[in-house]
FISE-854070 format. One record per residue (C-alpha): y, x, z; residue number from 1. Coordinates in nm, 4 decimals. Each point is the difference from the previous one (the first is absolute). Example, Ala and Ser with C-alpha at 12.3 -4.5 7.8 and 13.67 -1.06 7.14 Angstrom:
2
(rec (-0.4500, 1.2300, 0.7800), 1) (rec (0.3440, 0.1370, -0.0660), 2) 
//
This chain:
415
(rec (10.2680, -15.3667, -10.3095), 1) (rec (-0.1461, -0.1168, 0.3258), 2) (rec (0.0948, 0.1680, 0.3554), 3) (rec (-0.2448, 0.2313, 0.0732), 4) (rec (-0.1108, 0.0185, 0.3715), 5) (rec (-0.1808, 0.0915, 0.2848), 6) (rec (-0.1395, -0.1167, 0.3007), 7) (rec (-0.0422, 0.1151, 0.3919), 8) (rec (-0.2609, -0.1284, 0.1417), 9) (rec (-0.0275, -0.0029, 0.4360), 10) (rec (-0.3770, -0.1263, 0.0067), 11) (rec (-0.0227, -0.2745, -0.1747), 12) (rec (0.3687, -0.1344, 0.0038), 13) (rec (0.2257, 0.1012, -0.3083), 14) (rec (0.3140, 0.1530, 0.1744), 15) (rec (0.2236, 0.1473, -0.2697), 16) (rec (0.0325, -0.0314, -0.3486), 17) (rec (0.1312, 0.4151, -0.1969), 18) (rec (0.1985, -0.0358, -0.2701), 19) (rec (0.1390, 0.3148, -0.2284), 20) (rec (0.3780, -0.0151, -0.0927), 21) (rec (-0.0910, 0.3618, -0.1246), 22) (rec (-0.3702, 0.1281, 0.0119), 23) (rec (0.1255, 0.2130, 0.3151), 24) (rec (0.1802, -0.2339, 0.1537), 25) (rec (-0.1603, -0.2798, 0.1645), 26) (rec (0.0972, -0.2809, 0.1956), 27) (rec (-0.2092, -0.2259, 0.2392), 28) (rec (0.0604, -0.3772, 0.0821), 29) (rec (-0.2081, -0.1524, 0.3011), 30) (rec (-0.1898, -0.3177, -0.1126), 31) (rec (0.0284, -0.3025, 0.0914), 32) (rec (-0.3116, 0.0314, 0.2225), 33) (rec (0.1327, 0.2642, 0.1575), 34) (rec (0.3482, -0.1479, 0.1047), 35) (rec (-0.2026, -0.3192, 0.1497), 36) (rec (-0.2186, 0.2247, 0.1870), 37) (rec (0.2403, 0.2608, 0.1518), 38) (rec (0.3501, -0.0259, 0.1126), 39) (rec (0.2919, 0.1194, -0.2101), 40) (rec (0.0610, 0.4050, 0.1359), 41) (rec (-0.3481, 0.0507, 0.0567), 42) (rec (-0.0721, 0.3822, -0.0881), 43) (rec (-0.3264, -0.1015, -0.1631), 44) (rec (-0.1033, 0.2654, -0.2258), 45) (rec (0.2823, 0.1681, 0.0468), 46) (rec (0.3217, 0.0936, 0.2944), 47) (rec (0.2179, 0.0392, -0.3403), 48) (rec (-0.1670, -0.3097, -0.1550), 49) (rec (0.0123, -0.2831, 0.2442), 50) (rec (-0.0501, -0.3623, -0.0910), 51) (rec (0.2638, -0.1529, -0.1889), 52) (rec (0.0465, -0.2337, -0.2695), 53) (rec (0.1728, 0.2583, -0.2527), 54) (rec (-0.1171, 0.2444, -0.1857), 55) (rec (-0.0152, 0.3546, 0.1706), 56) (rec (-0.0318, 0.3484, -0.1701), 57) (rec (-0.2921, 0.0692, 0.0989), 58) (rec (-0.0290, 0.3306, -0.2526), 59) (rec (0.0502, 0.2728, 0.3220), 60) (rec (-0.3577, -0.2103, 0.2070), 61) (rec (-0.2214, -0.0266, -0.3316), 62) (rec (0.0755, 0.3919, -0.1393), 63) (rec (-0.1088, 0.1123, 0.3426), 64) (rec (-0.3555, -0.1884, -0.0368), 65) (rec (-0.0361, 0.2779, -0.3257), 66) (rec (-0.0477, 0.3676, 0.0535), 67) (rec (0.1994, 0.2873, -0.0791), 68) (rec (0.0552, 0.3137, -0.1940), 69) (rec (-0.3260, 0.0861, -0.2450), 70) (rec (-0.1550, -0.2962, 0.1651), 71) (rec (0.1571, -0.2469, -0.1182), 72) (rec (-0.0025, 0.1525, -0.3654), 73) (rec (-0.3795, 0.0095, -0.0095), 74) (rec (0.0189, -0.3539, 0.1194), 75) (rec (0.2569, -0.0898, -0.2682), 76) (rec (-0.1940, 0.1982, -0.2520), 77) (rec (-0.3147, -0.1663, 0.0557), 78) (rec (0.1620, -0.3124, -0.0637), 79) (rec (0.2101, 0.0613, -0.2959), 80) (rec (0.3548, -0.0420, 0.2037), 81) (rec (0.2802, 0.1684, 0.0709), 82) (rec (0.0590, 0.1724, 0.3296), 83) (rec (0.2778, -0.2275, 0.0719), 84) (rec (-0.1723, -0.3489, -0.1591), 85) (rec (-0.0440, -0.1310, 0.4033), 86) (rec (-0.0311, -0.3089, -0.1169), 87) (rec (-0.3198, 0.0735, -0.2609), 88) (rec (-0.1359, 0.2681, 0.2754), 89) (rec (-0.0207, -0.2861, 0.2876), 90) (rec (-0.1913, -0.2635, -0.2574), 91) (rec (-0.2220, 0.2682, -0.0977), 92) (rec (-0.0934, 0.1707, 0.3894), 93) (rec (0.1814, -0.2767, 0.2254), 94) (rec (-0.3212, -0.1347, 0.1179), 95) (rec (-0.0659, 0.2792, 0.3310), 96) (rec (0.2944, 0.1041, 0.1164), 97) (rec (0.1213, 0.0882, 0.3111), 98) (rec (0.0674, -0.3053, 0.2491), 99) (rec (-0.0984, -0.3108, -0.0298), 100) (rec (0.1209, -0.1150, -0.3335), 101) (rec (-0.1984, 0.0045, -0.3448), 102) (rec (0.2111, -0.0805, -0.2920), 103) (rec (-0.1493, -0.0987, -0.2949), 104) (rec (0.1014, -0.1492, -0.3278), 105) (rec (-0.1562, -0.3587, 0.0169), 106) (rec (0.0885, -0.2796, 0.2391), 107) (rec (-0.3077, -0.0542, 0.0779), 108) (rec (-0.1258, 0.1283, 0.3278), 109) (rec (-0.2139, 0.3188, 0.0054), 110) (rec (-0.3609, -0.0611, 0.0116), 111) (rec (-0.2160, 0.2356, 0.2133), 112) (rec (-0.2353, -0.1046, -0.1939), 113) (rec (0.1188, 0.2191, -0.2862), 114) (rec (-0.0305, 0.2902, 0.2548), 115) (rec (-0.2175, 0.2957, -0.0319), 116) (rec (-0.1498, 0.3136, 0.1393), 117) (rec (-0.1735, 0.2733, -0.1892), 118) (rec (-0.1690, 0.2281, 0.2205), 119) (rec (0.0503, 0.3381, -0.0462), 120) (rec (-0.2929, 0.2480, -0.0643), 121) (rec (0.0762, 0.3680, 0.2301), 122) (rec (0.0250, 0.1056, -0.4130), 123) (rec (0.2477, -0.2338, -0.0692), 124) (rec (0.2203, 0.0627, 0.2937), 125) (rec (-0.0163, 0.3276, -0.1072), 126) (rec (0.1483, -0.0404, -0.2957), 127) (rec (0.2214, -0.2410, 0.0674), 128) (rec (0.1653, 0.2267, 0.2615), 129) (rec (-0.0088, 0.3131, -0.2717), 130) (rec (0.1743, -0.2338, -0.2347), 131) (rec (0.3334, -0.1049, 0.2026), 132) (rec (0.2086, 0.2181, -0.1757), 133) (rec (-0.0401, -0.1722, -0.2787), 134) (rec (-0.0480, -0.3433, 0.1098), 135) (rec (0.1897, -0.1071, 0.2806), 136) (rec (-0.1093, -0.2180, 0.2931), 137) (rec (-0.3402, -0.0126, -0.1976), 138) (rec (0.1108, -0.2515, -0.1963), 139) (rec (-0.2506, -0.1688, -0.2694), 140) (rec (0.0496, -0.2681, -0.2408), 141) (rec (-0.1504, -0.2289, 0.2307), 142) (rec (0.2625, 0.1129, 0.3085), 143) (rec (0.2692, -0.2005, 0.1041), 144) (rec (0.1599, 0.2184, 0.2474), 145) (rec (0.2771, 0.2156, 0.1317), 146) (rec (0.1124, 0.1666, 0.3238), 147) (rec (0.2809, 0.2171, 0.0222), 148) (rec (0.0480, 0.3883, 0.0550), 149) (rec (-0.0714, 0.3271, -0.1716), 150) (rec (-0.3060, 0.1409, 0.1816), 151) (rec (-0.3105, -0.0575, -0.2369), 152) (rec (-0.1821, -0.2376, 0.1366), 153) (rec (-0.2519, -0.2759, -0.0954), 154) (rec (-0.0390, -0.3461, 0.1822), 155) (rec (-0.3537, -0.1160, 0.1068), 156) (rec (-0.2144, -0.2651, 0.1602), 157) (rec (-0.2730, 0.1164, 0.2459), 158) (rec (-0.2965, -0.1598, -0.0490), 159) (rec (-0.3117, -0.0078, 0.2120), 160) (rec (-0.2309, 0.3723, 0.1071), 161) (rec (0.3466, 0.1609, -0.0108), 162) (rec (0.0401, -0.0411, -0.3565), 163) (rec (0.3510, -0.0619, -0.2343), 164) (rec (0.0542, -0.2134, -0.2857), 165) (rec (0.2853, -0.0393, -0.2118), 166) (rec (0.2362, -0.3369, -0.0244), 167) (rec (-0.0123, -0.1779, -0.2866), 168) (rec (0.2098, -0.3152, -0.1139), 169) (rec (0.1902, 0.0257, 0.3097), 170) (rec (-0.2149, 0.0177, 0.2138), 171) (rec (0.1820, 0.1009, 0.3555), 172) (rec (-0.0905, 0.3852, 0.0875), 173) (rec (-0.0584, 0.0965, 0.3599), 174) (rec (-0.0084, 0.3546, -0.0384), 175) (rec (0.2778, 0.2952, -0.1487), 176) (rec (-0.1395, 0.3526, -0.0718), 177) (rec (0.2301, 0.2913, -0.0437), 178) (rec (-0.1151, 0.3280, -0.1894), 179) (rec (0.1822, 0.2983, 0.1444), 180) (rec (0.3131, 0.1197, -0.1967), 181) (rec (-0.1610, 0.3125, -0.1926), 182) (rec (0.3679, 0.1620, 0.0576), 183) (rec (0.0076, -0.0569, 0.3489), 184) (rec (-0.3829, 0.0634, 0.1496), 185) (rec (-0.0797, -0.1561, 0.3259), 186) (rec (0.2062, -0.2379, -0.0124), 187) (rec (-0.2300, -0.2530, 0.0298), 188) (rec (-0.1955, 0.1736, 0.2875), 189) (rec (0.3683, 0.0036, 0.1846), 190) (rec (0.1034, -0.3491, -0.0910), 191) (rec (-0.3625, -0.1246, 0.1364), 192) (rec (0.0640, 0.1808, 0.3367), 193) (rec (0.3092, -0.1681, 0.0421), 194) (rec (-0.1039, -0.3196, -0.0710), 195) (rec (-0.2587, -0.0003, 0.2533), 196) (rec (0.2939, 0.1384, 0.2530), 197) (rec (0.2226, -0.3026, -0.0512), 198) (rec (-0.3015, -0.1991, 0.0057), 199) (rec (-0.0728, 0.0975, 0.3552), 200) (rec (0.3752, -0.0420, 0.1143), 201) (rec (-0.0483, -0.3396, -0.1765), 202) (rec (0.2564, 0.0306, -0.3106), 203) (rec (-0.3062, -0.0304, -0.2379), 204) (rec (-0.3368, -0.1714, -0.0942), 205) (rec (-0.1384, 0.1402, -0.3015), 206) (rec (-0.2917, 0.1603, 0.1399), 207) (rec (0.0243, 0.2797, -0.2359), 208) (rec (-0.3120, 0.1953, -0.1198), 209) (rec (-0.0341, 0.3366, -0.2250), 210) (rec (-0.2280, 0.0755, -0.2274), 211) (rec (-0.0648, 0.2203, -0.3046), 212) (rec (-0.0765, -0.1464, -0.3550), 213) (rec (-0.0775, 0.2133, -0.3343), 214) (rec (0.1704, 0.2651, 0.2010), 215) (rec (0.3138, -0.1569, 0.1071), 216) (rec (0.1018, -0.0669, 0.3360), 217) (rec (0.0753, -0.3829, 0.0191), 218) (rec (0.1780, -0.2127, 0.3210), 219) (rec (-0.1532, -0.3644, 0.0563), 220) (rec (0.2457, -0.2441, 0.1287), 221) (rec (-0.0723, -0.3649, 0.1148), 222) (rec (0.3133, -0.2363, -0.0968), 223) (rec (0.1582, -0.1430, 0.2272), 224) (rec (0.1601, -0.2845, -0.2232), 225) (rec (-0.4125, -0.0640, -0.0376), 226) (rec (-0.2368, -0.1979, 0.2780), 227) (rec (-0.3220, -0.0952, -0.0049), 228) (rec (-0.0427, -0.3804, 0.0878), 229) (rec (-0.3155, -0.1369, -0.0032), 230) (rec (-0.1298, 0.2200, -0.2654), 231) (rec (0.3147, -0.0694, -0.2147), 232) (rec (0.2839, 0.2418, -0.0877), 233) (rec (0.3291, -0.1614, 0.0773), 234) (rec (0.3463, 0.1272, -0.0501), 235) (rec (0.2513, 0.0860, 0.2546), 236) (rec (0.3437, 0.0358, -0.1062), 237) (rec (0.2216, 0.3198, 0.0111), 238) (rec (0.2474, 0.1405, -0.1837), 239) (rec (0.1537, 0.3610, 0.0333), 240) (rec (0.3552, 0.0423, 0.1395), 241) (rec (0.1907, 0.0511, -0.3513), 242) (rec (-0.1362, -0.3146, -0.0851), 243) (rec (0.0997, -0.1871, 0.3419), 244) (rec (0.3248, 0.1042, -0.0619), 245) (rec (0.0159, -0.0637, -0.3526), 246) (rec (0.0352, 0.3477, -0.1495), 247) (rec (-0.0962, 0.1361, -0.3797), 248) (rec (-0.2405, 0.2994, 0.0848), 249) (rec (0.0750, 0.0923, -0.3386), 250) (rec (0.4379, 0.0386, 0.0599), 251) (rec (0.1146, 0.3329, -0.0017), 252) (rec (-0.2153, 0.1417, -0.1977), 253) (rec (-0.2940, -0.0948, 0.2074), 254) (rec (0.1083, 0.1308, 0.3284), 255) (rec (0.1341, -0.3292, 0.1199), 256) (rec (-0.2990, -0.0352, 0.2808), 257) (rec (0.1708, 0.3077, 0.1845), 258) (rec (0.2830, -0.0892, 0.2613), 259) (rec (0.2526, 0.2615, -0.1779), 260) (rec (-0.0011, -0.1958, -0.2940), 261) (rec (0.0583, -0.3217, 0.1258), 262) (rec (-0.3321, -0.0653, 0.1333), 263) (rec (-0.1587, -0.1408, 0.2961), 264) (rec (0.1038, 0.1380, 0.3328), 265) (rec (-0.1367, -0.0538, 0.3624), 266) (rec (0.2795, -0.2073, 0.0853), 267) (rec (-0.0302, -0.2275, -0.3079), 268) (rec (-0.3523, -0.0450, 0.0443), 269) (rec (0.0664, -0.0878, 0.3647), 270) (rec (0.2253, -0.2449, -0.1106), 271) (rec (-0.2626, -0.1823, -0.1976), 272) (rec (-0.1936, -0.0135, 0.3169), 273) (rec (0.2732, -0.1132, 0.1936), 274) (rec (0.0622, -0.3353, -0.2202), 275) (rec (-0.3717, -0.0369, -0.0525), 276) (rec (-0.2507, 0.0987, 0.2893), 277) (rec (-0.1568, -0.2480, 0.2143), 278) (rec (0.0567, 0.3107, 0.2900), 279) (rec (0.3299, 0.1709, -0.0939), 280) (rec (-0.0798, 0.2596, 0.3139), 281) (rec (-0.3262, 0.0297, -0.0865), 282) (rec (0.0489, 0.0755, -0.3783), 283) (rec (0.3189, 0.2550, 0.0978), 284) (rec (-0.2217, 0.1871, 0.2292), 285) (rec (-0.2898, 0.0595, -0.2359), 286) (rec (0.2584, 0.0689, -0.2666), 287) (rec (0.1128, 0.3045, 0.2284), 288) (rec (-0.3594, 0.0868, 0.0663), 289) (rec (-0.0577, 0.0449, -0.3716), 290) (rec (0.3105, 0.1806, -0.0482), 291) (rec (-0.0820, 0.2246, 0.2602), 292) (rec (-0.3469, 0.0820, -0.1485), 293) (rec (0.1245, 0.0576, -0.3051), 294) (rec (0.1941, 0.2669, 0.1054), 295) (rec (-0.2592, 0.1473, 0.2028), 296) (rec (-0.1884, 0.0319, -0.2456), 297) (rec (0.2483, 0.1495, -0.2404), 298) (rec (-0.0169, -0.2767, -0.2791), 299) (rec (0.2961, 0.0381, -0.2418), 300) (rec (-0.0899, -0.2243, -0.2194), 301) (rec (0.0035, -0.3219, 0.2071), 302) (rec (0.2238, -0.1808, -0.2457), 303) (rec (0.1197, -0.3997, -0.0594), 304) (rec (-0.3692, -0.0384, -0.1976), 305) (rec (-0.2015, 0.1604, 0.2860), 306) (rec (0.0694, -0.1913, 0.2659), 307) (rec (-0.0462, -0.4389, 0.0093), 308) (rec (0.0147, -0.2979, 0.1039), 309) (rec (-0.3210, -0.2418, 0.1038), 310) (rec (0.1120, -0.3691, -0.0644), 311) (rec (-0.3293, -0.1048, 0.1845), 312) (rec (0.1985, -0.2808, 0.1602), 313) (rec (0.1914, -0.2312, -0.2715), 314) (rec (0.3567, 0.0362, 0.0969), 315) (rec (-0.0431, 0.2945, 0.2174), 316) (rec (-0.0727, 0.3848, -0.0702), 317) (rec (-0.1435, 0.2987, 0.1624), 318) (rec (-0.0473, 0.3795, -0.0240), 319) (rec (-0.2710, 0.0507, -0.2606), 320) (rec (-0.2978, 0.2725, 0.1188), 321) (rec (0.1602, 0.3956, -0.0798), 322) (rec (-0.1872, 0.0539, -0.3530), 323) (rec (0.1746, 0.3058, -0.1134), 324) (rec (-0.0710, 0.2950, 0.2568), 325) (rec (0.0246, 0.3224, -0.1966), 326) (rec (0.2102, 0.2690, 0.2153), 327) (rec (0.1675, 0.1508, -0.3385), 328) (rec (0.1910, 0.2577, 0.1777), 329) (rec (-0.3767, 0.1600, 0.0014), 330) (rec (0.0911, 0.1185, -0.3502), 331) (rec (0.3144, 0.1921, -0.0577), 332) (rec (0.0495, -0.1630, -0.3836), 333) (rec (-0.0207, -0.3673, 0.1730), 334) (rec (0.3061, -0.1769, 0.1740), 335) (rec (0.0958, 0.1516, 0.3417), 336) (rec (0.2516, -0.2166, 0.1075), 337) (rec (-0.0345, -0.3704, 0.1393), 338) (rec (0.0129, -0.2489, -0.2763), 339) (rec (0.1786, -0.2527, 0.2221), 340) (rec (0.2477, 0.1669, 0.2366), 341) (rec (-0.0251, -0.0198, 0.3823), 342) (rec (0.3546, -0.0316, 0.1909), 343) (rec (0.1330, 0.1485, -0.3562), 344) (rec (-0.2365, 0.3467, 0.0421), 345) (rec (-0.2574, 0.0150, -0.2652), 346) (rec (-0.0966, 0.3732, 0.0797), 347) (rec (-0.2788, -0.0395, 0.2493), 348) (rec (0.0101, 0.2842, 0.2231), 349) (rec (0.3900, -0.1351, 0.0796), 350) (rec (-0.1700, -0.3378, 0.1243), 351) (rec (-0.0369, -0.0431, 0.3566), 352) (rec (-0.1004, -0.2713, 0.2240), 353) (rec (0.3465, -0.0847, 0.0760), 354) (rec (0.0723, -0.0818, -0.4005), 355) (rec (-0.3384, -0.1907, -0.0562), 356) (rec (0.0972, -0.1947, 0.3356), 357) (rec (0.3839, -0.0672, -0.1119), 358) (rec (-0.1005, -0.1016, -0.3511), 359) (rec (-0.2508, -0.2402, 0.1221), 360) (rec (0.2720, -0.1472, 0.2117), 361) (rec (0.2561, -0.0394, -0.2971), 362) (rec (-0.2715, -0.2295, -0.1276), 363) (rec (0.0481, -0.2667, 0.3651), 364) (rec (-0.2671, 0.1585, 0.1274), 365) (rec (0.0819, 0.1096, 0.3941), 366) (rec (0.0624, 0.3238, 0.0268), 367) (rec (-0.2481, 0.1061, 0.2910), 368) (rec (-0.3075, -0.2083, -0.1743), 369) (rec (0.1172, 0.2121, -0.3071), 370) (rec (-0.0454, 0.3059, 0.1808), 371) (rec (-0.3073, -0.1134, 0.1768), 372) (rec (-0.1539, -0.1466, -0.3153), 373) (rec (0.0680, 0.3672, -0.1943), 374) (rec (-0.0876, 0.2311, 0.3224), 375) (rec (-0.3561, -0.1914, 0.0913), 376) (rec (-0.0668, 0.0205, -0.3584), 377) (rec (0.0236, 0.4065, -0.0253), 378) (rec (-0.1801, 0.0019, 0.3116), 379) (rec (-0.2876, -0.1893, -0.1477), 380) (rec (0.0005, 0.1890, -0.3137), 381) (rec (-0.0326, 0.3279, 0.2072), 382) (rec (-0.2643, -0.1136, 0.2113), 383) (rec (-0.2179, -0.0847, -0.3210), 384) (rec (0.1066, 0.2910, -0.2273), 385) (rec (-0.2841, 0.2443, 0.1203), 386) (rec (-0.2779, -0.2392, -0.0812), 387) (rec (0.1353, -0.1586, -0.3306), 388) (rec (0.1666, 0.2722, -0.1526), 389) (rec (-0.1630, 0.3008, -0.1276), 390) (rec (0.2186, 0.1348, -0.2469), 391) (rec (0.1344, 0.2809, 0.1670), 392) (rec (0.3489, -0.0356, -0.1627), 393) (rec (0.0856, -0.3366, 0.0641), 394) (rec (-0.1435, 0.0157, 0.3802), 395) (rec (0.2070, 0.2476, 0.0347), 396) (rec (0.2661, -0.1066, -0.1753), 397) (rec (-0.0369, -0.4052, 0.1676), 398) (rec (-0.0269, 0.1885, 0.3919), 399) (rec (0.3264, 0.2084, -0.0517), 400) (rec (0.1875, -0.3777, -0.0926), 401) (rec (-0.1646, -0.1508, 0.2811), 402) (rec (0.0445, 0.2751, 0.2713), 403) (rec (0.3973, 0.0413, -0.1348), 404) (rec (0.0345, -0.3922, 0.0791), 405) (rec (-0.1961, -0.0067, 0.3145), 406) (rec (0.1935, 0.3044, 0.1316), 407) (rec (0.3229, -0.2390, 0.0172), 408) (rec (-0.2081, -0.2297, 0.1860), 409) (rec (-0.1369, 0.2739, 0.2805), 410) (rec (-0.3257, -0.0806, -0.1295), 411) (rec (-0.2637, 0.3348, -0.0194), 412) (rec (-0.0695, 0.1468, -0.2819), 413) (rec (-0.3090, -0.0690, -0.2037), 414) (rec (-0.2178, 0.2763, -0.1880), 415) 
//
């Protein structure tokens, strides 16, 4: 029987070949292209995958591309696989994925030519959005996509007069809407406000938008693995920290994104940076500034999978744009402690400026920029709170954070 296979595509070159020793566990050899064009250690599509001539497991990068939970079921319904079939699930919705890479199972270079849009009707938005619990991502037989999470969402193109369309035949999507969690409402009213907050301390760029459709409150994202160049979508490559550091979102028991189950933490993501940014400094300080939003903000669930990477440089990496701004501890049921710990606390009314500062510095990062980097921050978000925020809860909740920091500073109080 003949080795079945796929293949990664960067552009037009062929960089990897997949191959299944087990339908869920894959492993990924760089071509020959690809060792002529880059030099051996290169972290091309991956920090835990860099160039080499051997084979690499590659089975912790590719399951991350693939959503979780009753996600990925629909999608593995809808296709007639297994949940845990990765290697079927990335030849079937391998062609828009997050990053840079589409994976497909030819070796023949994807055409754009074969691409598509079908415009969406305000009807058939409508019921694309009321039918997301049933099929995920808005996936049709036509789709060749996946993005990961567990917030329903659908991906999109925006077409001209403010319109959407859907992707078809991988076709890249520029857009991400979220539908607000029917358990947890206003969620996506919260997440929106703090989007536009790290925006304007410049830790985002998604320009995010509300709306309602058929009744449901939805969040419009731009992606930022997604640019515009000369009326053509190209790719920019990412990948999320579990995949960077070459972690199985699905070990134990699918809690392995969260630091106290051997996931990501501050310090190993700071690492990455360390051995990979073009601006160590740079990247260290807006790694603090991100940390210290996020706890700001009160966002528990800032885990291995919610925080990445930008490869936008081949060879070097660099914080990705905060994506994931929902302040969970909003909602009593949700997690209340830090997902990744800061100077070991992960309850965040025991975090003070002092631990954000000295964890920062356990990174390389000096300790005085540390403590400059997390104090201007707080300051900033203060200053912007009253004309951003207007849940009443989480201005209240972001001011008490930032006055408690501030106050070890001498800095006055904000109200």
């Amino acid at each position: 029987m003949p080795k079945r296979s796929l293949h990664c595509w960067w552009g037009d070159a062929r960089v990897a070949e997949i191959t299944a020793r087990r339908p869920w566990e894959l492993h990924a050899r760089y071509t020959d292209e690809a060792l002529d064009r880059w030099a051996t250690n290169t972290p091309l599509f991956s920090c835990s995958l860099p160039v080499q001539r051997r084979a690499q497991n590659a089975t912790p990068f590719l399951r991350g591309l693939l959503p979780e939970g009753s996600h990925l079921q629909a999608l593995a319904h809808l296709a007639g696989l297994a949940t845990n079939d990765l290697y079927g699930l990335l030849a079937r919705y391998g062609r828009d994925v997050a990053g840079a890479l589409v994976i497909t199972t030819s070796d023949d270079p994807p055409e754009p030519g074969g691409w598509s849009v079908e415009p969406y009707t305000d009807e058939s938005l409508a019921a694309e959005i009321m039918g997301l619990d049933n099929d995920a991502l808005g996936v049709h037989a036509d789709s060749e996509l996946s993005i990961a999470g567990l917030q329903n969402k659908i991906l999109l193109v925006e077409l001209d007069g403010g319109k959407w369309g859907r992707p078809v035949r991988g076709r890249p999507s520029t857009h991400i809407l979220k539908v607000d969690d029917a358990g947890h409402p206003g969620l996506i009213g919260v997440e929106a406000q703090c989007l536009r907050l790290a925006e304007q301390v410049g830790l985002s760029r998604l320009a995010p938008r509300t709306t309602i459709i058929a009744g449901y409150p939805c969040l419009i994202v731009c992606r930022y693995d997604r640019e515009l160049v000369g009326g053509s979508v190209q790719r920019i490559h990412q990948e999320d920290a579990c995949q960077a550091l070459g972690i199985d979102p699905q070990g134990a028991r699918g809690r392995a994104k969260y630091e106290s189950s051997g996931g990501p933490s501050y310090r190993r993501i700071a690492s990455l940076l360390v051995a990979h940014a073009r601006d160590e400094e740079a990247e260290l300080t807006a790694l603090t500034r991100a940390m210290t939003f996020t706890f700001l903000i009160g966002n528990a669930d800032a885990h291995g999978k919610n925080l990445s990477l930008l490869h936008d440089e081949i060879g070097h990496i660099s914080l990705a744009p905060l994506y994931d701004t929902v302040p969970t501890v909003l909602w009593p049921n949700l997690r209340a402690t830090s997902a990744m710990s800061v100077n070991s606390i992960v309850a965040f009314d025991r975090i003070t400026l002092d631990d954000l500062a000295i964890e920062a510095s356990s990174w390389g990062l000096d300790y005085e920029r540390a403590l400059t980097a997390a104090g201007e921050l707080a300051a900033e978000v203060g200053d912007l709170v009253p004309a951003i925020i207007d849940h009443h809860e989480l201005a209240t909740r972001v001011l008490g954070q930032v006055n408690r920091l501030l106050r070890d500073r001498g800095v006055p109080v904000r109200s």
